[in-house]
N, C-alpha and C positions, 0 to 999 in steps of 0.2 A: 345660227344656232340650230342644232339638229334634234329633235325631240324623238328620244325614243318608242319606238312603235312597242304596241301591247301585244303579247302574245297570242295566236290564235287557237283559239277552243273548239272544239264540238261541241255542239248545244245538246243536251239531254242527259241519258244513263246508261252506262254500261255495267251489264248483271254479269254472277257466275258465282259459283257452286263451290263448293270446297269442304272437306273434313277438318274439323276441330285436333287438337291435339289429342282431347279427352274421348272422338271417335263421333261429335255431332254432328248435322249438316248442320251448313251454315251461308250465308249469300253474304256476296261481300259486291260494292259496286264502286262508281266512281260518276262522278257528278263532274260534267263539262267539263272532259279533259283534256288535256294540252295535245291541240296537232304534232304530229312530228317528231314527237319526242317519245323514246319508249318506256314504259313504264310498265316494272316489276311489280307482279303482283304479291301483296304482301300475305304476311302469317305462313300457315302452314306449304302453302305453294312453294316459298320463297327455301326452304329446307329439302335438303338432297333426297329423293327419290318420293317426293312429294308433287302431286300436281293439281292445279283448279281444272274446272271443268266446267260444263255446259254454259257457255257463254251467251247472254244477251244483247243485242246491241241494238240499244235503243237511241242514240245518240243519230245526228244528222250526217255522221259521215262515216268514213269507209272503215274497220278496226281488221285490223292482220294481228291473229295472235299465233304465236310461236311456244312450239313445244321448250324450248329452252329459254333461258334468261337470257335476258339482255338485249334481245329481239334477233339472236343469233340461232344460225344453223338452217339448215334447208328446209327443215319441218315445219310448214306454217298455213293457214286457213285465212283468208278473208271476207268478213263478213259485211256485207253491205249494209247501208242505213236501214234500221229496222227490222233484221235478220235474229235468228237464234239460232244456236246448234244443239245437237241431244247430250246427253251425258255421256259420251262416250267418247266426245274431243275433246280433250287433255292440255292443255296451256299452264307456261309461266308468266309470259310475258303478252303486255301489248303497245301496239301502236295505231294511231289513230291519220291517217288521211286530210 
């Protein structure tokens, strides 16, 4: 009988920046997220010529975030465990190490 293995996580939080529809800051984050998989950052990021920004990466492992969705396109920053970047790198997407 084979038991399925649980998915692996990064332990902690991943921060970032983002405008409102209505024009507010606003932080949005992500709590122990799944290695390996990419994950679109939601609300206003996720809409065409929108992007989050200033990333936190407070999480125990590595986060590559890409200017584009879907963890596509050559444009991408990785930020080590316990790393931030300034307001002025731009993300859709990320992925976790």
């Amino acid at each position: 009988m084979a038991v399925p293995g649980s998915a692996s996580a990064a332990s902690g939080q991943f921060r970032y920046t983002y405008t409102t529809a209505e024009g507010y800051e606003a932080v949005g984050f992500l709590n122990n997220p799944v290695s390996g998989e990419c994950i679109n950052l939601r609300g206003p990021a996720s809409e065409p010529g929108s992007f989050s920004r200033a990333p936190k990466n407070r999480t125990d492992a590595s986060a590559s975030v890409f200017l584009d969705a879907d963890c596509e396109g050559d444009v991408y920053y990785t930020l080590p465990p316990g790393a931030g970047a300034g307001e002025r790198l731009l993300m859709r997407s990320v992925i976790f190490s």
